[in-house]
C-alpha positions as CSV (number, residue, x, y, z in Angstrom):
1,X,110.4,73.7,104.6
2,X,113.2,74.9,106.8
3,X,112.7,76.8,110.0
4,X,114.0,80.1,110.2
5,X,116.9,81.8,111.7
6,X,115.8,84.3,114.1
7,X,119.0,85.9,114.8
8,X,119.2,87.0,111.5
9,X,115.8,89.0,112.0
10,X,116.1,93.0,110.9
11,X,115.0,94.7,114.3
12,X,112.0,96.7,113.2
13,X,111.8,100.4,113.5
14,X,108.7,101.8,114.3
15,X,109.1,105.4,113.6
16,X,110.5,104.5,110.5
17,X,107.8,102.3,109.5
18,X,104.9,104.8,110.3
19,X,107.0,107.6,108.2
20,X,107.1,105.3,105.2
21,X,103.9,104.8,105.3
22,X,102.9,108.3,105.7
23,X,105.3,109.0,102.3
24,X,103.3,106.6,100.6
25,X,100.0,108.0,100.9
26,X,101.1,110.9,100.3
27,X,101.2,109.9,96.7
28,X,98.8,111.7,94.4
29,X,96.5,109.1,91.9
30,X,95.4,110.8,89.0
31,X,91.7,110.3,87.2
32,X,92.8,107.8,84.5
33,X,95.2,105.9,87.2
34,X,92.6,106.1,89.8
35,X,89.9,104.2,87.8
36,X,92.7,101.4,86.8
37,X,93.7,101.2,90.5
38,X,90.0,101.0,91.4
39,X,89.5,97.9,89.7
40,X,92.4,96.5,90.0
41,X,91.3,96.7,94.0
42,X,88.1,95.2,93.3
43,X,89.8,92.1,91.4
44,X,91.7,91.3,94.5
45,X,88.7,91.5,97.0
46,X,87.7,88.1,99.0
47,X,84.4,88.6,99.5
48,X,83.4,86.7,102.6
49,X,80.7,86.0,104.8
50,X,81.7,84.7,108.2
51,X,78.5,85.1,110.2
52,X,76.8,82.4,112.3
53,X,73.6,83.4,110.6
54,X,75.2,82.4,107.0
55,X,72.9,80.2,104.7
56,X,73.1,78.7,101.5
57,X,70.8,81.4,100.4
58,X,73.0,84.2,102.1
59,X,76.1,82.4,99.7
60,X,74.5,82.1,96.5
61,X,73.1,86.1,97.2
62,X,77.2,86.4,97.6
63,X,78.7,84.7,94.8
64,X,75.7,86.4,92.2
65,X,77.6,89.4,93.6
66,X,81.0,88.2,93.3
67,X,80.1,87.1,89.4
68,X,78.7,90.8,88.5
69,X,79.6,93.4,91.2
70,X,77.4,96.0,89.4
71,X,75.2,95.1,86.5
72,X,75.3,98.1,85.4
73,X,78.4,98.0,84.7
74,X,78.8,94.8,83.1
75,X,82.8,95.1,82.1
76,X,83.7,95.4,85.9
77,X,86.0,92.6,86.7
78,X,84.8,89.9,88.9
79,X,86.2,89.7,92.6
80,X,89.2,87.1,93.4
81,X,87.4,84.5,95.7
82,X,84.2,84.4,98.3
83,X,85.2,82.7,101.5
84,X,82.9,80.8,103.9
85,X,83.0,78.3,106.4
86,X,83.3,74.9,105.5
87,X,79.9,73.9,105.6
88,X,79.1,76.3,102.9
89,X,81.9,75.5,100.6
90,X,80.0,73.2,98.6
91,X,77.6,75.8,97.6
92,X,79.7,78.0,96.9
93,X,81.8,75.8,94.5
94,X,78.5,75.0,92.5
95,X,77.3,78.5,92.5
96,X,80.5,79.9,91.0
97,X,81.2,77.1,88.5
98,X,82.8,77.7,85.0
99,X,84.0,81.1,86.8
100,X,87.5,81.9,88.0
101,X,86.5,82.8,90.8
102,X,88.2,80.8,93.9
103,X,86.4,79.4,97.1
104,X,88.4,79.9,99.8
105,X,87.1,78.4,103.3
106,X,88.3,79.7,107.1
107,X,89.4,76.1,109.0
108,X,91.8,75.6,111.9
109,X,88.9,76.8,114.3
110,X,88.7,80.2,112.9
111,X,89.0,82.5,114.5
112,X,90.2,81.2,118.0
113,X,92.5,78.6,116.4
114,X,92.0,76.6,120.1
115,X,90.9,73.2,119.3
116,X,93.2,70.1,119.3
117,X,95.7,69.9,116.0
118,X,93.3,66.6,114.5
119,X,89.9,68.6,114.9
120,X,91.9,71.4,113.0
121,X,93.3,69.3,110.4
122,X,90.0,67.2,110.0
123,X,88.3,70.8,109.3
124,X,90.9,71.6,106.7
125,X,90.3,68.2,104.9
126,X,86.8,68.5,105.0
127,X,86.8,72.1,103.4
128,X,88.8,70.5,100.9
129,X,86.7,67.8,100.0
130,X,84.3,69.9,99.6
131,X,85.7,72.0,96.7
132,X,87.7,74.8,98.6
133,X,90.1,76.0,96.2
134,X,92.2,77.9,99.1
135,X,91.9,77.9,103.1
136,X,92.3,80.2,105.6
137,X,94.0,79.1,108.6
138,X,94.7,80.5,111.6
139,X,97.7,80.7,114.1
140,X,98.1,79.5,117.5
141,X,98.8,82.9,119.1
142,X,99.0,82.0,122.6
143,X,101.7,78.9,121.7
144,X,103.5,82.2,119.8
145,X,103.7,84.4,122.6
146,X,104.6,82.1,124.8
147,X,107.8,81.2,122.5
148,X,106.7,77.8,121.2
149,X,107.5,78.7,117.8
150,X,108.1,75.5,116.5
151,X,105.2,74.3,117.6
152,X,103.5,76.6,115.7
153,X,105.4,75.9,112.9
154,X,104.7,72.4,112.9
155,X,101.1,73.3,112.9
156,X,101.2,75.3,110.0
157,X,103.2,72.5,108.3
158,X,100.5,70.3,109.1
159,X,97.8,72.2,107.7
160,X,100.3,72.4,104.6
161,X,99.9,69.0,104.0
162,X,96.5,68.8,104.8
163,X,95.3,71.2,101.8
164,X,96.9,68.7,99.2
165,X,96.3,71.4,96.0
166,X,94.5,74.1,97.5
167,X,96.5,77.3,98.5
168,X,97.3,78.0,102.2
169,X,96.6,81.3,104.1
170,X,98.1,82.2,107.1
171,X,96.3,84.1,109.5
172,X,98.8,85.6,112.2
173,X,96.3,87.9,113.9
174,X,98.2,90.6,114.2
175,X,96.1,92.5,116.7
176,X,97.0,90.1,119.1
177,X,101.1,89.8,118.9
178,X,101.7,93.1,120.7
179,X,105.0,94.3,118.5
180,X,105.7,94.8,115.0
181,X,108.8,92.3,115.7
182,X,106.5,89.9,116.5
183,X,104.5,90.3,113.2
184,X,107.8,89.9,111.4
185,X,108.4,86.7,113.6
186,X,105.3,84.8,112.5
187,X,105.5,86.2,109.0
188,X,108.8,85.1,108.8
189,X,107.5,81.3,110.1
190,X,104.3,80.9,108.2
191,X,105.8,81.5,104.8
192,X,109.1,79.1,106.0
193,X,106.3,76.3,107.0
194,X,104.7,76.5,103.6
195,X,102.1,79.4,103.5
196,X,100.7,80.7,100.2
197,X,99.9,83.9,101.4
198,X,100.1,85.6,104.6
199,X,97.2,87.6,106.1
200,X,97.3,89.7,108.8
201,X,93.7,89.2,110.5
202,X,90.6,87.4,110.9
203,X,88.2,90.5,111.2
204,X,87.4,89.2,114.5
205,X,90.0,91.6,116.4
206,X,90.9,94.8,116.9
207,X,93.1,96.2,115.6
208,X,93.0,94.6,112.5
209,X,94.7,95.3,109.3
210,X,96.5,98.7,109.6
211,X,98.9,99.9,106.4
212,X,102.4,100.0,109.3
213,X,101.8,95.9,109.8
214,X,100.8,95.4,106.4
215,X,104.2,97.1,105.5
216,X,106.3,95.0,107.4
217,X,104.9,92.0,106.6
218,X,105.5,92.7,102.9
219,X,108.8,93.5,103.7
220,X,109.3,90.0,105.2
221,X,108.1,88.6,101.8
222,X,110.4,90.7,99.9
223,X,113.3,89.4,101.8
224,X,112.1,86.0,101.4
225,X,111.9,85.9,97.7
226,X,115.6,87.1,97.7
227,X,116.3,84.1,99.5
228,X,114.7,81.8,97.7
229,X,113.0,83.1,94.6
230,X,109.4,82.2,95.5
231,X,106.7,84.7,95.4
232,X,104.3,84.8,98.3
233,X,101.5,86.6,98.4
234,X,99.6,89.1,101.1
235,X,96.3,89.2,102.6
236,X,95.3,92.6,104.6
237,X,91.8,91.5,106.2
238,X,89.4,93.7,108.2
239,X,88.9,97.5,108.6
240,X,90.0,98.3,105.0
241,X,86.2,99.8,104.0
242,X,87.3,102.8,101.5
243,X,88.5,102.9,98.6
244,X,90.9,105.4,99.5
245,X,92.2,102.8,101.2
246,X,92.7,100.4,99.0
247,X,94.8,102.2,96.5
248,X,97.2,103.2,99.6
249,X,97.5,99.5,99.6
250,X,98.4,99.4,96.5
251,X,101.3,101.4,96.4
252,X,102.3,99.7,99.4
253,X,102.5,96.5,97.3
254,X,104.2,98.5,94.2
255,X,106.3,100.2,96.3
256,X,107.8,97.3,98.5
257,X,107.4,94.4,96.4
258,X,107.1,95.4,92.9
259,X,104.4,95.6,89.8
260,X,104.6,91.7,89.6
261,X,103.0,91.5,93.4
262,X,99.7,93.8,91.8
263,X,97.4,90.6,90.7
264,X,95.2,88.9,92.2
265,X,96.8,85.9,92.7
266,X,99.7,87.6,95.1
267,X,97.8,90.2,96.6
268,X,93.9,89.9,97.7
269,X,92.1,92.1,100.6
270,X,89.6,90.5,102.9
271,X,87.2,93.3,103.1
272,X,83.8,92.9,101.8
273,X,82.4,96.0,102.8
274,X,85.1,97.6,100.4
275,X,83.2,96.7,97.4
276,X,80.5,98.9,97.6
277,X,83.0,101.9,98.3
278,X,84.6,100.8,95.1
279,X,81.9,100.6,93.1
280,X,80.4,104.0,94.4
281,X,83.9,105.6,93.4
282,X,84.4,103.8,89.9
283,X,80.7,105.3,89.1
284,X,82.0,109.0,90.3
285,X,84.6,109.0,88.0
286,X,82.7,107.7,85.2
287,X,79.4,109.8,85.5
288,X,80.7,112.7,87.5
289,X,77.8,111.4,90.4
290,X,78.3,110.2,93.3
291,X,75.6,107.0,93.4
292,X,73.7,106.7,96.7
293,X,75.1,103.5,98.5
294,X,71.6,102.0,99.0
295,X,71.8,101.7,94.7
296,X,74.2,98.7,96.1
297,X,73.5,95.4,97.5
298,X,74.6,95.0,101.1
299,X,76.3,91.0,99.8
């Protein structure tokens, strides 16, 4: 883990950004292409309950969803990983058993990321323990803005080492940094202090994940691999509901990074809602019918 050299930071061009993006989805997706980009999409979806009316019942409802999206459909691909809080890991972890499906677990005081570095580390550990393949952390935005950056690195550092083998997610909550340079500042810092992946939001702010951050965050990972060869992966998280959507994503992610970055264990979307919008668009191109969404479960 080295800390990074700000000064050698590309300034970020707005304009330019948004007009990349607006080339991209431009792109037309034909029937065949569509259908293999649709469930590519749903093979990278987290689905996650974050709720404080979550039970064990609500999780298992979740992860029976997770293991067959559509039994109707019963060649669909399963969804990456269901994410919960901490407490719930454990049933998570026996509910999805002899799957490859991950449990991933929010920690650090998700979403606020406020509480005193032990409590956050002690939640990590604990989320652990209890079977969490991957965690979720969050950033201390305020330490951020204010220019503290090695503090915040540090504290992502920490959390590093608190997740022994389980992968590390970086939250940088981009609706709260303000600029686009600042997005590429904390990407730039996460994936320097160890992150796996780095995700632009908790779901708990607005904006959330919009396709010009998402850009230049995988820009910043690009140019970290040229560095030093190690692929990190990317997490857009909250207002991605369509599945329209989600193959803009897609190209983003072929576009910027390359066909290597389109799996699931380099790019995943935190969007649960999108699954249903999936599934209604991969029976449209296989029927011809558009099914009603109340043919869907709502976990």
């Amino acid at each position: 883990m080295t800390y990074p050299d700000f000064n050698q930071t590309i300034p970020i061009d707005e304009i330019g950004v948004k007009e990349r993006v607006a080339r991209l989805n431009s792109r037309s997706i034909k029937k065949d292409s569509k259908v293999l980009a649709l469930k590519l999409a749903l093979s990278m979806i987290d689905h996650t309950t974050l709720e404080g009316s979550d039970s064990p019942g609500k999780v298992r409802q979740l992860c029976k969803k997770a293991k067959q999206p559509y039994p109707a459909i019963p060649d669909l691909p399963t969804v990456a990983a269901v994410c919960v809080y901490p407490r719930l890991v454990g049933v998570a972890k026996k509910e999805l058993k002899d799957t490859d499906i991950k449990v991933a677990s929010v920690a650090t005081s998700f979403p606020s990321g406020q509480f005193p570095l032990s409590i956050r580390l002690d939640d990590t550990r604990f989320a652990v323990s209890e079977g969490a393949d991957e965690i979720d952390m969050v950033i201390s935005r305020g330490a951020f803005l204010n220019g503290e950056f090695n503090l915040v690195f540090d504290e992502i550092a920490a959390v590093k080492d608190a997740c022994g083998n389980a992968h590390l997610k970086v939250i940088l909550e981009t609706g709260e940094l303000q600029t686009l340079e600042n997005v590429r500042k904390a990407s730039d810092l996460a994936m320097h202090a160890g992150a796996d992946f780095i995700k632009t939001s908790t779901g708990k702010v607005s904006p959330a994940a919009t396709q010009p951050v998402t850009l230049v965050m995988l820009e910043a990972i690009r140019d970290f691999y040229y560095k030093t060869d190690k692929m990190i992966g990317m997490k857009p998280a909250g207002g991605i509901r369509t599945a329209k959507q989600s193959i803009q994503y897609l190209v983003l992610v072929k576009e910027t990074l390359g066909a290597a970055w389109l799996d699931k264990n380099y790019f995943r979307f935190g969007a649960s809602s999108l699954t249903n919008d999936i599934l209604m668009q991969i029976l449209k191109q296989e029927t011809g019918h558009y099914q009603s969404l109340n043919y869907f479960s709502n976990d």
